[in-house]
Residue frames as qw, qx, qy, qz and C-alpha x, y, z in Angstrom:
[[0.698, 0.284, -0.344, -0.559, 102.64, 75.29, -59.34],
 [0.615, -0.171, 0.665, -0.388, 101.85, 72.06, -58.66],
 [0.695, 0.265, -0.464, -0.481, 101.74, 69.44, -61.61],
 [0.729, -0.160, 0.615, -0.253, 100.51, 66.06, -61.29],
 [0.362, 0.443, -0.741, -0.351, 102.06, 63.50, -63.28],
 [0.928, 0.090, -0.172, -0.318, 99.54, 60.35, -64.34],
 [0.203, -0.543, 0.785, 0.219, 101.34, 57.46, -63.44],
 [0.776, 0.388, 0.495, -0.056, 98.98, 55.13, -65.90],
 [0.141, -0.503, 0.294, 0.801, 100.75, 55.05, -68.95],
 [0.389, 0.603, -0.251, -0.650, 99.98, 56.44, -72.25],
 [0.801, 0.257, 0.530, 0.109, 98.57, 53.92, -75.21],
 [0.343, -0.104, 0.446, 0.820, 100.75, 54.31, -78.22],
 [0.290, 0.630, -0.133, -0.708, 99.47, 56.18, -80.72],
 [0.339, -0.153, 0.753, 0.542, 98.35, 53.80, -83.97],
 [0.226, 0.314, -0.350, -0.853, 98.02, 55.20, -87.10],
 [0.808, 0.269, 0.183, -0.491, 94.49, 54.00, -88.77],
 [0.550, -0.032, 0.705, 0.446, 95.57, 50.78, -91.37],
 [0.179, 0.385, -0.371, -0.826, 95.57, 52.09, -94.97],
 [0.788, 0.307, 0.062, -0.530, 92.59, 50.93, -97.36],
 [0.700, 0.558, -0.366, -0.254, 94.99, 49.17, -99.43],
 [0.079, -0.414, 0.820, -0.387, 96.41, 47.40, -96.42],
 [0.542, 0.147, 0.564, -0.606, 92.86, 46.46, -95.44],
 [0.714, 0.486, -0.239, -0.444, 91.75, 45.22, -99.25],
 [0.281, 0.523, -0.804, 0.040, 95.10, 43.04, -99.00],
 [0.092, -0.147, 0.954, -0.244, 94.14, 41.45, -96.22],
 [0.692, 0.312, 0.031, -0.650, 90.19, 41.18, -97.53],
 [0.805, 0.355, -0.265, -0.395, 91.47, 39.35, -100.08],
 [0.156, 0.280, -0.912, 0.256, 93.98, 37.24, -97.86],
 [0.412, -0.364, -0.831, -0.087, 90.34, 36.00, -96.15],
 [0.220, -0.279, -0.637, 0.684, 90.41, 38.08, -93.32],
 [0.046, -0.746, -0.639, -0.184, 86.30, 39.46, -92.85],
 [0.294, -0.803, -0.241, 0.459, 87.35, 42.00, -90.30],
 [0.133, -0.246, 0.310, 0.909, 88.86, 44.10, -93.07],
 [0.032, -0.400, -0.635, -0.660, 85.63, 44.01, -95.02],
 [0.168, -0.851, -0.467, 0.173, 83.52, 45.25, -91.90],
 [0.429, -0.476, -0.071, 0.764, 86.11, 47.82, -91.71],
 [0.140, -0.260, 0.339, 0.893, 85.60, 49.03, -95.11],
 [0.162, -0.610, -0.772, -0.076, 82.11, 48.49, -94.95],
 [0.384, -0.692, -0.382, 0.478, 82.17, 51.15, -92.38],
 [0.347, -0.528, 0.103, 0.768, 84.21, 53.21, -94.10],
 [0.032, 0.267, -0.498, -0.825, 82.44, 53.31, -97.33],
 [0.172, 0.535, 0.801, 0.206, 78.75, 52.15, -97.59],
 [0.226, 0.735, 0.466, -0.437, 77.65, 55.11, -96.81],
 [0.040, 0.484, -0.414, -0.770, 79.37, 56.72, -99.71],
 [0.053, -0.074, 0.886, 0.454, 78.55, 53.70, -102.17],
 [0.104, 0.361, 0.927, -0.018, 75.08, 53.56, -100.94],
 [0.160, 0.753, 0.073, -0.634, 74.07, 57.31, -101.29],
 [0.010, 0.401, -0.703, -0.587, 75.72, 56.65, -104.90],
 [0.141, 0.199, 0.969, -0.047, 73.25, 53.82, -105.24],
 [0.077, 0.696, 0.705, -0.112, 70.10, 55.25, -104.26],
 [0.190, 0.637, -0.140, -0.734, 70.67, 58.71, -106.27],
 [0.252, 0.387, -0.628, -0.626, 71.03, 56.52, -109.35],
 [0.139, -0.143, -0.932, -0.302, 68.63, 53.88, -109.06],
 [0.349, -0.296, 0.024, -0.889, 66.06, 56.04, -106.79],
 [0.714, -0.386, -0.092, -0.577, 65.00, 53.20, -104.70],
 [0.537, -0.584, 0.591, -0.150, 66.18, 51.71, -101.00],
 [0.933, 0.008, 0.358, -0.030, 65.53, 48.01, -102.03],
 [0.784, 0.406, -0.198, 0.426, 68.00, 48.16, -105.40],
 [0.327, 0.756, -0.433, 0.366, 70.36, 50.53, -103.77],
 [0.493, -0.520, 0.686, -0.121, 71.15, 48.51, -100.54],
 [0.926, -0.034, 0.354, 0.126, 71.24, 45.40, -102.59],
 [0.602, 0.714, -0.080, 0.348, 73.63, 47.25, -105.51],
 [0.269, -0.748, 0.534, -0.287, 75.64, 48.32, -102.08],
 [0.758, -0.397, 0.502, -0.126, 75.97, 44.95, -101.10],
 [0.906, 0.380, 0.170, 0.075, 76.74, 43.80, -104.39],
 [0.007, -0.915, 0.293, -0.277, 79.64, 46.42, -104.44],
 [0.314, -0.675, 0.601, -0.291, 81.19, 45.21, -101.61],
 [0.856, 0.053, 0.513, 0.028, 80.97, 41.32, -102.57],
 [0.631, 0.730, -0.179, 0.194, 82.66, 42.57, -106.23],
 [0.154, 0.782, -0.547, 0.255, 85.72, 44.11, -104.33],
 [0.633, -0.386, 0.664, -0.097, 86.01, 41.03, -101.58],
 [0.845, 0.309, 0.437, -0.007, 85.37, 38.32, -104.90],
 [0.694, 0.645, 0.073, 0.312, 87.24, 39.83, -107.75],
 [0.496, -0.422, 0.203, 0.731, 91.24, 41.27, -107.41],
 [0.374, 0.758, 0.262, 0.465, 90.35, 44.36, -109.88],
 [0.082, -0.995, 0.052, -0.013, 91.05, 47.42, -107.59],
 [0.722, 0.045, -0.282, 0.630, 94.62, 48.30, -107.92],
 [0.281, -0.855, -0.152, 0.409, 95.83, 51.18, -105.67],
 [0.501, -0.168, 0.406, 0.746, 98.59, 52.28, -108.31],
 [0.124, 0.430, 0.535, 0.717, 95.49, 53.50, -110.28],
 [0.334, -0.528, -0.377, -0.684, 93.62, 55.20, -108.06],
 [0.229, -0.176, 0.707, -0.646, 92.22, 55.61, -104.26],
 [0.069, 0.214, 0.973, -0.047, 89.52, 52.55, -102.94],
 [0.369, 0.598, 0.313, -0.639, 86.65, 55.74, -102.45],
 [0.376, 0.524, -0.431, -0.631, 87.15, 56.28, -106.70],
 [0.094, 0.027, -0.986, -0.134, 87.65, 52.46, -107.28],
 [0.203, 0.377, 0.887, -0.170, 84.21, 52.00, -105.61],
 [0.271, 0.500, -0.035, -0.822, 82.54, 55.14, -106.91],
 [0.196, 0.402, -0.661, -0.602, 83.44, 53.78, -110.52],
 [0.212, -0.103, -0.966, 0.110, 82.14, 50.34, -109.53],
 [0.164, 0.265, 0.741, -0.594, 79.18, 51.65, -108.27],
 [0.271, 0.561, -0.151, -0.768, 78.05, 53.93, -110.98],
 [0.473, 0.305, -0.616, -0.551, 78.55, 51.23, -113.72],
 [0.017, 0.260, 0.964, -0.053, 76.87, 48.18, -111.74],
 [0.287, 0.591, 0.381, -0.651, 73.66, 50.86, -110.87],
 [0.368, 0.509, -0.250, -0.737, 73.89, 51.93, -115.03],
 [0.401, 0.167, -0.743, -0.510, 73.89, 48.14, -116.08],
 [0.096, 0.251, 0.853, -0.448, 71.12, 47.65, -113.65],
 [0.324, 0.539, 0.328, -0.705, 69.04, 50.30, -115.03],
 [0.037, -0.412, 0.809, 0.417, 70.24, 48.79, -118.62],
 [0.049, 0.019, -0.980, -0.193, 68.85, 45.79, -117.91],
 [0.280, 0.554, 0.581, -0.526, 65.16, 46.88, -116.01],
 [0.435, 0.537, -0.144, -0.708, 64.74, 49.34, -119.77],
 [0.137, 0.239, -0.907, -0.317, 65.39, 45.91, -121.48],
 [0.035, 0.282, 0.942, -0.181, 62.94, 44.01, -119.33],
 [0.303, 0.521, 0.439, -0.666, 60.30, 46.48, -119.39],
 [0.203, 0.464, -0.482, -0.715, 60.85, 46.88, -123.22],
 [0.240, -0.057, -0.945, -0.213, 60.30, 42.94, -124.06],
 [0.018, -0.425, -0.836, 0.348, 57.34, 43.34, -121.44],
 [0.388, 0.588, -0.021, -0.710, 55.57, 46.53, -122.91],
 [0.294, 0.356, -0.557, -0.690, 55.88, 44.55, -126.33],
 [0.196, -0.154, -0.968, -0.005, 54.97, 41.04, -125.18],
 [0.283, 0.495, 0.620, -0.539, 51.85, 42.84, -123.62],
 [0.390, 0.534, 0.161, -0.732, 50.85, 44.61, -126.65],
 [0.781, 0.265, -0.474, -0.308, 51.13, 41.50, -129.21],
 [0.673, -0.244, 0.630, -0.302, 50.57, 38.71, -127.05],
 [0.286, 0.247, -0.815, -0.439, 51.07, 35.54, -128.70],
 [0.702, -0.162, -0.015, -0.693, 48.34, 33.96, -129.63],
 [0.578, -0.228, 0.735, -0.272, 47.13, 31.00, -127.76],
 [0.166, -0.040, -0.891, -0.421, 46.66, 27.53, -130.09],
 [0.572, -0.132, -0.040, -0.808, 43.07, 27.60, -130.27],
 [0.553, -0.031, 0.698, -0.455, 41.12, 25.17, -128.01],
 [0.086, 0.028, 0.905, 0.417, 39.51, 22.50, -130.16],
 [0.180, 0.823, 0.525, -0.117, 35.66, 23.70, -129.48],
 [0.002, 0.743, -0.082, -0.664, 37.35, 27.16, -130.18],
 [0.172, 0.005, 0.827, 0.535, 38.37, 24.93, -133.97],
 [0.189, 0.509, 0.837, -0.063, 35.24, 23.72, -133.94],
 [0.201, 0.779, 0.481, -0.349, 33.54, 27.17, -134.02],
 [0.016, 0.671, -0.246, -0.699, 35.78, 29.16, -135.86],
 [0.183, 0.170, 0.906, 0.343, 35.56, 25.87, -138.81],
 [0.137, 0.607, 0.722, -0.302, 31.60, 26.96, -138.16],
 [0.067, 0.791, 0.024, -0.608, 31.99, 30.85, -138.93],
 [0.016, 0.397, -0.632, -0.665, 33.97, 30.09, -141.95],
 [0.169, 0.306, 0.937, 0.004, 31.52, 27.77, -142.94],
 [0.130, 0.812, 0.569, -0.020, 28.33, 30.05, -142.73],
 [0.020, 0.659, -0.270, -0.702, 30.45, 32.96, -144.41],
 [0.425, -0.245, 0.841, 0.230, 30.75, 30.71, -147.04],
 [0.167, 0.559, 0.790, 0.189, 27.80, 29.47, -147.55],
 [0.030, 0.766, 0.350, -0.538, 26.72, 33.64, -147.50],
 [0.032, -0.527, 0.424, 0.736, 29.12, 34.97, -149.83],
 [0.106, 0.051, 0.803, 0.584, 27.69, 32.49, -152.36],
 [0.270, 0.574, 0.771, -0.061, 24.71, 34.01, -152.09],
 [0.211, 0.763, 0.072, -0.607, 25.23, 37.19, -153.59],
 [0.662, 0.728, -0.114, -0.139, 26.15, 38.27, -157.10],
 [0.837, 0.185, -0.070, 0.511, 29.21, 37.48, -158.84],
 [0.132, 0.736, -0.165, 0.643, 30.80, 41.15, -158.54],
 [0.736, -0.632, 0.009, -0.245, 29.87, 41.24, -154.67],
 [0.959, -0.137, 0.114, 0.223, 31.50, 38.11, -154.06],
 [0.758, 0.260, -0.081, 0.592, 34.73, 39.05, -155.75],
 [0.013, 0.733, -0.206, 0.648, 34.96, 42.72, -154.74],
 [0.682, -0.661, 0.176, -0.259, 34.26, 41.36, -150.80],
 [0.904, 0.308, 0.016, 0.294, 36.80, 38.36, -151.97],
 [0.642, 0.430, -0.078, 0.629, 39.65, 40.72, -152.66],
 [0.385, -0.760, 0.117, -0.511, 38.84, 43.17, -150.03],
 [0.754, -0.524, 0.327, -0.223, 38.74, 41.00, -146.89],
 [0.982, 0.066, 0.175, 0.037, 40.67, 37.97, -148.33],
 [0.736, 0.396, -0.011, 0.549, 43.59, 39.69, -150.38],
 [0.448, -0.666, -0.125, 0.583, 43.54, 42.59, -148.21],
 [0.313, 0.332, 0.315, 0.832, 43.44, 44.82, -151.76],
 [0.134, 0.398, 0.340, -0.841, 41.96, 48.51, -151.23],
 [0.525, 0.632, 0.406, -0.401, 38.65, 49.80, -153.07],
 [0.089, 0.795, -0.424, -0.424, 41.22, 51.64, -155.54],
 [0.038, 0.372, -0.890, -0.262, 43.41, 48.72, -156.59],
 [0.574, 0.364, 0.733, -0.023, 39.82, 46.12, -157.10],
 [0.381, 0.758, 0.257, -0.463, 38.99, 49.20, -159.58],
 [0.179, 0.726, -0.553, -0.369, 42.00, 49.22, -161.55],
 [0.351, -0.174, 0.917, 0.073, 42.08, 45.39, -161.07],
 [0.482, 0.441, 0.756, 0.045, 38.54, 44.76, -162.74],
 [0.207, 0.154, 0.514, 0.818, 38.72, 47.46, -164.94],
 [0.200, -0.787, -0.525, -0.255, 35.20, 49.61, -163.17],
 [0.027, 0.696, -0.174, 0.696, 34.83, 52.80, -161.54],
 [0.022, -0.015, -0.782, 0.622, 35.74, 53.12, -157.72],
 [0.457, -0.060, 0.252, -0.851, 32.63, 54.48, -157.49],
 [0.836, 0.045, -0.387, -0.386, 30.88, 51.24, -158.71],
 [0.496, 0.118, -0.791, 0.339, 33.33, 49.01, -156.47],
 [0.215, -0.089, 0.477, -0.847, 32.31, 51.01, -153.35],
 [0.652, -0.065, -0.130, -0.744, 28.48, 50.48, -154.62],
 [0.727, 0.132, -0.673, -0.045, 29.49, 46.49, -155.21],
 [0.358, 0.108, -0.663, 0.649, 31.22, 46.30, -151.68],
 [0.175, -0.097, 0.562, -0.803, 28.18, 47.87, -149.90],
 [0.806, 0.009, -0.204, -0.555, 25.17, 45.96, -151.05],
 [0.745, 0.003, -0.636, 0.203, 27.57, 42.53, -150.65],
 [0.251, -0.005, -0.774, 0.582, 27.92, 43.62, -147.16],
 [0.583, -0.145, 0.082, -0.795, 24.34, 44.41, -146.62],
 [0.837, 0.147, -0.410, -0.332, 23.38, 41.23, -148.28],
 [0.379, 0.197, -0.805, 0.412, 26.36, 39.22, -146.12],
 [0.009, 0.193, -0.670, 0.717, 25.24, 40.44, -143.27],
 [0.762, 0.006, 0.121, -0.636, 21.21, 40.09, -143.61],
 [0.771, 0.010, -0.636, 0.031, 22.23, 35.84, -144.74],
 [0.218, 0.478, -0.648, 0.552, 24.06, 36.28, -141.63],
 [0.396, -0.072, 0.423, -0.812, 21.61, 37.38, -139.23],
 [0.821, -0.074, -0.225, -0.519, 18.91, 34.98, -140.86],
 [0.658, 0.342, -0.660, 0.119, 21.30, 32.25, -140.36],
 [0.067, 0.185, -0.646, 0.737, 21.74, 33.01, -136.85],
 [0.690, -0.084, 0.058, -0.717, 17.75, 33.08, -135.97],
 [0.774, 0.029, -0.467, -0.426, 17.61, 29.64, -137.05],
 [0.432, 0.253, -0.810, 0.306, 19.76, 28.28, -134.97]]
């Protein structure tokens, strides 16, 4: 038997550095410990990401944010926990007060769309609306008294058919009548009004 014996020799054997070795020096300045654990954990942090925010663009920037938290802030301790659980934790609650903050924004934006505030009318826009009130005005005084007050308390006080009845002391059924002849009548001044112009 014949054994050949290498005469190159053997590189020691060295043992991987420990996360919490690597984190030390992170936070001593040294980058090459953050590629390391870069390496050793985006893919974890970034699967974590993009299961809970469901899209590449937040979850590589909520990865990157991740990994700027642990190089910027001296929170992880190792005494509580391993660096994979530290970032887990850290991932989970930056991703939930991301999604936090999008149900906020979308809220104020779903509400700000559906009661816009209103714009300060434009002086011509004065101008005309001065106009409208103007040749309502000059309509309403052309019907009866009743009319006038039932349309009056309607449109103006914003009272219902019910409460003018009890107010003037007549049947609904006679308000109702009042309230549709004044808006016949309104509306035929209206319309003449308008022709002339």
């Amino acid at each position: 038997m014949n054994m050949r014996v290498s005469s190159s020799p053997i590189a020691p054997v060295i043992p991987p550095i420990t996360d919490t070795a690597l984190v030390m020096q992170l936070w001593q300045g040294d980058l090459n410990a953050l590629g390391v654990l870069y390496d050793r954990y985006s893919s974890l942090v970034y699967t974590l990401a993009l299961r809970s925010l469901g899209n590449v663009a937040s979850a590589e920037d909520l990865t990157q944010d991740v990994f700027l938290t642990l190089m910027n802030s001296r929170t992880y301790d190792p005494d509580r926990g391993s660096l994979s659980s530290y970032l887990s934790l850290l991932t989970r609650s930056r991703a939930i007060d991301r999604l936090r903050a999008q149900s906020t924004q979308h809220k104020y934006l779903n509400q700000w769309q559906r009661h816009p505030q209103p714009a300060e009318p434009s002086p011509m826009e004065h101008a005309s609306q001065q106009e409208r009130h103007t040749l309502v005005r000059e309509a309403l005084d052309q019907l009866s008294q009743q009319q006038r007050q039932v349309l009056e308390l309607s449109y103006y006080q914003g009272q219902s058919q019910t409460e003018i009845a009890a107010q003037l002391g007549v049947p609904l059924g006679t308000v109702k009548s009042w309230a549709r002849r004044g808006l016949l009548r309104l509306r035929s001044h209206l319309e003449n009004q308008l022709n002339e112009e």
